[in-house]
C-alpha positions as CSV (number, residue, x, y, z in Angstrom):
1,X,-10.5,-4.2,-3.4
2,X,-9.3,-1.7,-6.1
3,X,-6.4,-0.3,-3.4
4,X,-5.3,-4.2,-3.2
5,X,-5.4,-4.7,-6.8
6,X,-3.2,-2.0,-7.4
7,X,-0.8,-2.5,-5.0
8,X,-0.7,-6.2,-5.8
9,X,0.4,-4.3,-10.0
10,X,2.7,-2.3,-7.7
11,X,4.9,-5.5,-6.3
12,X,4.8,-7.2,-9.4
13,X,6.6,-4.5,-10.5
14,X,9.0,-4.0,-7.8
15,X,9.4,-7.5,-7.9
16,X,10.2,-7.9,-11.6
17,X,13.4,-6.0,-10.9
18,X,14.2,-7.6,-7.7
19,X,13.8,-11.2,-9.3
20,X,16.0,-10.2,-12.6
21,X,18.7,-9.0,-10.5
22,X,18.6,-11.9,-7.7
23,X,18.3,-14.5,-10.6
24,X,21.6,-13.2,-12.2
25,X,23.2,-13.0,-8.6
26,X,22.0,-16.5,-8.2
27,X,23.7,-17.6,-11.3
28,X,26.9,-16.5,-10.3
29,X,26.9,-18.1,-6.8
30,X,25.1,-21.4,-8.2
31,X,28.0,-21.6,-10.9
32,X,31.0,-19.6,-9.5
33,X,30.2,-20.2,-6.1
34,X,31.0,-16.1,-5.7
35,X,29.2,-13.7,-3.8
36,X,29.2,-10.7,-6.6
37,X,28.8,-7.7,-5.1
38,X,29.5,-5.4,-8.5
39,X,25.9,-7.4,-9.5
40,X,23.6,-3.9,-9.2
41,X,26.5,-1.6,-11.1
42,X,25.9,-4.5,-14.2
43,X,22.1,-2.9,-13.2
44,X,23.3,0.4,-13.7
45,X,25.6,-0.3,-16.4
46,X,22.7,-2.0,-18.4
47,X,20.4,1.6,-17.9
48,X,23.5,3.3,-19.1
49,X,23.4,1.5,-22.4
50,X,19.8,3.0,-22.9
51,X,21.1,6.2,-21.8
52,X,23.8,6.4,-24.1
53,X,22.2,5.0,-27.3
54,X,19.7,7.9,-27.0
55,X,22.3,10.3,-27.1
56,X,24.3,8.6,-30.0
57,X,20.6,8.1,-31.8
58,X,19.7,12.1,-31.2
59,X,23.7,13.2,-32.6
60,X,22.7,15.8,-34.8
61,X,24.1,18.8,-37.2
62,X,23.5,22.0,-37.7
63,X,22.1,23.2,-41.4
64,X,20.3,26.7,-43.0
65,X,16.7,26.4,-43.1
66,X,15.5,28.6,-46.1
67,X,11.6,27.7,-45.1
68,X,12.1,29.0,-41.6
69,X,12.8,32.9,-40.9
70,X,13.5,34.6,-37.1
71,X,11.8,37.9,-36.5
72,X,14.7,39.8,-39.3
73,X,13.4,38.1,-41.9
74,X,17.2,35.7,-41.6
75,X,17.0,31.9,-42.3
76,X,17.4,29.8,-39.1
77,X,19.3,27.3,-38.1
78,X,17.9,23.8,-37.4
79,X,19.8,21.0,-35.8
80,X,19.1,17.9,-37.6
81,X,19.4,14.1,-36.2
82,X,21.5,12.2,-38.2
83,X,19.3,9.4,-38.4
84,X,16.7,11.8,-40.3
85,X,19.9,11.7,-43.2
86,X,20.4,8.6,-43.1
87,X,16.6,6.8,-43.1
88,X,14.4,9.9,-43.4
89,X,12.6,12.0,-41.3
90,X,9.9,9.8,-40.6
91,X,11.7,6.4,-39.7
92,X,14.8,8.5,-38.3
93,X,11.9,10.1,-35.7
94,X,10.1,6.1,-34.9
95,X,14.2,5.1,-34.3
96,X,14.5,8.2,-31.4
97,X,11.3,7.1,-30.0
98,X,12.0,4.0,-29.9
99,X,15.7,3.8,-28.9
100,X,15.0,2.0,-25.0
101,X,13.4,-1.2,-26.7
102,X,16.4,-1.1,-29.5
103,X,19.0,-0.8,-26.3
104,X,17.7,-4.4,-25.6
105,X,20.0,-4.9,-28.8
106,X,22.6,-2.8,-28.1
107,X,23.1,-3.6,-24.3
108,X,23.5,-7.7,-24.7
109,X,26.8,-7.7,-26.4
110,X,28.0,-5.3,-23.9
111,X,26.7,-6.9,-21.2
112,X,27.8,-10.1,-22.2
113,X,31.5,-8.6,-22.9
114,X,31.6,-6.4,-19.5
115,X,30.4,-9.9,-17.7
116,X,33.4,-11.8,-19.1
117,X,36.3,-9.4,-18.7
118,X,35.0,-9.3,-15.4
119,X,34.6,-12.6,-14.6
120,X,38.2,-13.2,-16.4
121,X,40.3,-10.4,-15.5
122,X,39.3,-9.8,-11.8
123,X,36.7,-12.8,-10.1
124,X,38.0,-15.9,-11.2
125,X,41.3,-15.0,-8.8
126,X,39.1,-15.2,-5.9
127,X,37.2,-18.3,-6.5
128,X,38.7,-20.0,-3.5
129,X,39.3,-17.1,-1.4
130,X,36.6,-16.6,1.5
131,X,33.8,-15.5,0.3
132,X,34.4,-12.1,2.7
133,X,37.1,-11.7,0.2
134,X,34.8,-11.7,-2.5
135,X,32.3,-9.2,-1.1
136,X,35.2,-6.6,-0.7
137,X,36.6,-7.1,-4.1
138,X,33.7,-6.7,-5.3
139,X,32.3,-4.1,-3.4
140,X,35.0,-2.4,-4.6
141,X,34.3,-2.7,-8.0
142,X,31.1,-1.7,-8.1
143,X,32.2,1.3,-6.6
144,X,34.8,1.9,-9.4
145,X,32.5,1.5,-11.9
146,X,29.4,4.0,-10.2
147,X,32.3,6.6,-10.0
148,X,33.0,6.3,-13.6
149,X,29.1,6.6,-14.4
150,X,29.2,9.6,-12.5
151,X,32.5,11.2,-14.3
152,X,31.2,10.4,-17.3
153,X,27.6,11.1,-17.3
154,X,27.0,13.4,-14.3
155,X,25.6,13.2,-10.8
156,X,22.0,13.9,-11.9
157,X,19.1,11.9,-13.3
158,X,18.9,11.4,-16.8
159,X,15.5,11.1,-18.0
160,X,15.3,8.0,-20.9
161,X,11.3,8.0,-21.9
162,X,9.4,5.6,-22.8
163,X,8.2,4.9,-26.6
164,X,5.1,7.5,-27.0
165,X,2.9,4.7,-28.1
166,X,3.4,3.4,-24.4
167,X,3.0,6.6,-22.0
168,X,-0.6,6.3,-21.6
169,X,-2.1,4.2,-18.5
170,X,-4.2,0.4,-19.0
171,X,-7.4,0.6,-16.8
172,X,-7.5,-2.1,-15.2
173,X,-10.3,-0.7,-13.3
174,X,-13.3,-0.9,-16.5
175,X,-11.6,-4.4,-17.6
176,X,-12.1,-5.8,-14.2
177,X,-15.6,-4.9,-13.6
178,X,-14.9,-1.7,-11.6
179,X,-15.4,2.0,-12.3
180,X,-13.8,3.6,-14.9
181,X,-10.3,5.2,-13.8
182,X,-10.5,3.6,-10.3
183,X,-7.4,1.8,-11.5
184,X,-5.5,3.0,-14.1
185,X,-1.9,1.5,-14.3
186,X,1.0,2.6,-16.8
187,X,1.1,1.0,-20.0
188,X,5.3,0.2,-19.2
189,X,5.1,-0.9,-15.7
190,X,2.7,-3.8,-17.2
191,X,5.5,-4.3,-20.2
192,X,8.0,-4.5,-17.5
193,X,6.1,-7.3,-15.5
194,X,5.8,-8.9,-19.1
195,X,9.6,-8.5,-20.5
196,X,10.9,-10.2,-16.4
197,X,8.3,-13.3,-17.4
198,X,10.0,-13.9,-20.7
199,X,13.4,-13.3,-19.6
200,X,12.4,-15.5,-16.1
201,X,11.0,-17.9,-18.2
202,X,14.3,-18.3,-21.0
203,X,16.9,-18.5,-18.1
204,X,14.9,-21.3,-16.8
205,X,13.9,-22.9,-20.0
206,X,17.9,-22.2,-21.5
207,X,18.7,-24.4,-18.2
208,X,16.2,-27.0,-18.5
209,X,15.9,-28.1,-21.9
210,X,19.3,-27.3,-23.5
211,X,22.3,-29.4,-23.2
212,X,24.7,-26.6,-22.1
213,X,22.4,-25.6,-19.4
214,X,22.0,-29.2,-18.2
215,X,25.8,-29.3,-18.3
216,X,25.8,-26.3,-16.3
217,X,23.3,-27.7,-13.6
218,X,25.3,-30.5,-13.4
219,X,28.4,-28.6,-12.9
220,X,26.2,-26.2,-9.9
221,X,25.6,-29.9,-8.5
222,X,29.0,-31.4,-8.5
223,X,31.9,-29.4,-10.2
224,X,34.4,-32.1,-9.5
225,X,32.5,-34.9,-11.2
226,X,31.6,-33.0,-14.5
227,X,35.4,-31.8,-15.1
228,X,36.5,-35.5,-14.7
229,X,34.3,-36.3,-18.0
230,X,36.3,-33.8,-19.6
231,X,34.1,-31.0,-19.9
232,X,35.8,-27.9,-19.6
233,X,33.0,-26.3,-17.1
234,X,35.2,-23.3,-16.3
235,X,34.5,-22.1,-20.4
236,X,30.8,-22.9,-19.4
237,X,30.5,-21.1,-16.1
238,X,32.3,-18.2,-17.5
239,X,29.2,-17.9,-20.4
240,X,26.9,-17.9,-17.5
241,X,28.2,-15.2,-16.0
242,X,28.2,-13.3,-19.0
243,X,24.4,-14.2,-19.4
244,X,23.9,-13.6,-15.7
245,X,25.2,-10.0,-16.3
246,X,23.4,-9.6,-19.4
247,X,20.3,-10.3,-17.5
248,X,21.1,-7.8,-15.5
249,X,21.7,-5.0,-17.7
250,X,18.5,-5.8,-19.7
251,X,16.7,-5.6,-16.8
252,X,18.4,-1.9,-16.3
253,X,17.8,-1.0,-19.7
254,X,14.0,-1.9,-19.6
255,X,13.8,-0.2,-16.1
256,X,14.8,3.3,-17.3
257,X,11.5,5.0,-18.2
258,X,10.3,3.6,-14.8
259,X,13.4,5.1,-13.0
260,X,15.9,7.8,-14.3
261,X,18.9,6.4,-14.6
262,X,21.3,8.0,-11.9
263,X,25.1,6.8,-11.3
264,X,23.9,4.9,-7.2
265,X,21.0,3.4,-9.3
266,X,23.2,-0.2,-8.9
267,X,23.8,0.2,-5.4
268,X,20.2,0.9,-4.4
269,X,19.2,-2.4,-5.8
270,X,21.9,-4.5,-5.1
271,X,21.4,-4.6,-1.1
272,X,17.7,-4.8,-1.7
273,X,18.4,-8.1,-4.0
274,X,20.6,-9.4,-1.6
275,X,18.8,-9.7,0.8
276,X,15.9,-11.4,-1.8
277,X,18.9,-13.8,-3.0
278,X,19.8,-14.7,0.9
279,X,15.6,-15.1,1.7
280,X,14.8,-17.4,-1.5
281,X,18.4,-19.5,-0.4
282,X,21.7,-19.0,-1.5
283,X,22.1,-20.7,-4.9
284,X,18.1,-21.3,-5.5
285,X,17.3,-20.3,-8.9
286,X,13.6,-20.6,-7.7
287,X,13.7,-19.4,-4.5
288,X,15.6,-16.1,-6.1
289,X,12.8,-15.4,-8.4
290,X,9.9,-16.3,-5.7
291,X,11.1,-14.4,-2.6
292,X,12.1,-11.3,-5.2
293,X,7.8,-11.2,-6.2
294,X,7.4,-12.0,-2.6
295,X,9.1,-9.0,-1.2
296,X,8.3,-6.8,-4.4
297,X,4.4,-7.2,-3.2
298,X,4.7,-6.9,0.5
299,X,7.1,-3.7,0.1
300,X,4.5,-2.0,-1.8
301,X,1.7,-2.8,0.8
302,X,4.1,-1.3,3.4
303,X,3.7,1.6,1.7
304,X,0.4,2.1,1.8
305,X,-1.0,5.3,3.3
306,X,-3.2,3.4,5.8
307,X,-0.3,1.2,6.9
308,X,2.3,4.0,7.1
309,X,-0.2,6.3,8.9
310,X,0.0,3.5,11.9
311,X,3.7,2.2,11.6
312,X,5.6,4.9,10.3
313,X,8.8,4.1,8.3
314,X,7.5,0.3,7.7
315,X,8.0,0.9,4.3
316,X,11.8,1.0,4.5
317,X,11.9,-1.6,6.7
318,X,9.1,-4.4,6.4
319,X,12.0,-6.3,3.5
320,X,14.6,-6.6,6.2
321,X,11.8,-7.5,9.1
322,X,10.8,-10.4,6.7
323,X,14.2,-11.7,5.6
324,X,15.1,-11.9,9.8
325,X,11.5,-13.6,10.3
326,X,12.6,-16.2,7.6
327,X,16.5,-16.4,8.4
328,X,15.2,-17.4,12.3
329,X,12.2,-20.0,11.1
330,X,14.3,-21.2,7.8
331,X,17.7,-20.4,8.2
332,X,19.0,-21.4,4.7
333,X,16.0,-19.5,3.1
334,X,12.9,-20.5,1.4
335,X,14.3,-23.1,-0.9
336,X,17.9,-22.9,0.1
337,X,19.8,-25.7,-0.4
338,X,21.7,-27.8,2.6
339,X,25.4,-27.0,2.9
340,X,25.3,-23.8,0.6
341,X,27.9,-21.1,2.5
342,X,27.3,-23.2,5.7
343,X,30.7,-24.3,6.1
């Protein structure tokens, strides 16, 4: 029981990435009708925030320290943080340690802004092009964009930690009855989980119970029809895709401590979402969010010892097994929709 308890925390948290990134692909396809390949580099892009708001946080100078002396007896010199100048030692120090939660603020209006010159200066010239067309462009792109990460910031992991006050590990194990430290679970894996429910939960309720999103589900449900009230749904569907990518890089910012960020970081998670996009149905804001938990959880059964010890390599595998299981019993996914990319 305490091995399926934890691998259950294990997909939830493998899933909470794969159902932030499938629910911004989903966006795009439901709105733009565009299969966006560049989606995992706004991933990457997003991590890269938090990566580089560290660095400007921990910019520092060098000064004389008269109360600190090397072995001659000379004063030392200290680097100092800027942010110690500016809002003293104490708060400057809370600010470095905390600078992945305060990328949340620094990544949106990037995000947003990346999403928008992309959407304007590139994608919206291949909104009636075939949607193999859009994969290549896109592709392309995303490709662009990982090699720029990599001139820029290196081919190597960068390692972004998480606030000390969160390093530690919940168990789960003496709260659910069980022996102490029979399962222990980290304190930002269960923040993670927490941060995709909110963020899950906003896109859906933004959609619901606001009347831009209900102009926007109306426009996902007949484009044609909304334009002829005089809306201008292309301003509209162009937002969304800045929120869509927004979502995104939040997700990457928040998924830093878990993962170093690394310039392929996008890549590895965009075929992975895909793939949860194409099982929950092309253009199925639900279906994207429940087959991303769905294949989070059975992933991280896959890679079990016991399981891997009798099928060996099922752990890279078992997501594609179950998306061709699903494809040949539902062919347009879990909740796909009829006549999305059948034509």
């Amino acid at each position: 029981m305490d091995a399926i308890i934890l691998q259950i925390l294990n997909g939830l948290d493998k899933g909470s990435a794969y159902a932030l990134i499938a629910l911004g692909l989903t966006l795009i396809f439901g709105t733009l009708g565009v299969v966006n390949f560049a989606h995992g580099a706004l991933f990457m892009i997003g991590a890269f925030c938090a990566v580089t708001l560290s660095r400007i946080l921990t910019l520092s100078h060098t000064i004389i320290d008269d109360t600190q002396k090397d072995f001659l007896g000379n004063p030392l010199k200290v680097e100092v943080p800027y942010v110690h100048d500016i809002f003293g030692v104490a708060t400057g120090d809370a600010i470095i340690d905390w600078a992945v939660p305060l990328s949340l603020l620094f990544a949106i209006p990037i995000m947003i802004a990346v999403g928008v010159i992309m959407e304007r200066g590139l994608i919206k010239h291949f909104y009636k092009r075939p949607h193999a067309d859009q994969i290549l462009v896109t592709f392309g792109l995303a490709i662009v964009l990982q090699e720029v990460i990599k001139y820029f910031y290196g081919a190597n992991p960068i390692p972004t930690p998480a606030p000390d006050a969160f390093k530690g590990s919940f168990d789960f194990g003496a709260a659910l009855g069980f022996d102490p430290n029979l399962i222990i679970y980290p304190y930002w894996r269960i923040i993670y989980f927490g941060f995709a429910a909110v963020i899950i939960g906003g896109v859906f309720a933004f959609l619901q119970f606001t009347t831009f999103g209900m102009v926007v589900r109306a426009g996902m449900a007949d484009r044609e029809t909304v334009g002829l009230l005089g809306i201008n749904i292309d301003r509209r569907f162009t937002i969304m895709f800045g929120v869509a990518a927004a979502v995104a890089g939040l997700a990457g910012v928040m998924y830093t401590p878990i993962n170093s960020p690394n310039y392929h970081m996008g890549m590895d998670f965009l075929v992975l979402s895909f793939v949860v996009v194409v099982v929950g149905g092309m253009g199925s804001l639900p279906g994207a969010v429940l087959a991303g938990f769905l294949l989070g959880i059975l992933e991280s059964f896959a890679s079990m010892r016991e399981v891997i010890d009798i099928i060996p390599g099922i752990n890279q595998v078992i997501i594609y097994l179950v998306a061709i299981v699903i494809l040949l019993t539902r062919p347009r996914g879990l909740m796909g929709r009829k006549g999305v990319m059948e034509d």
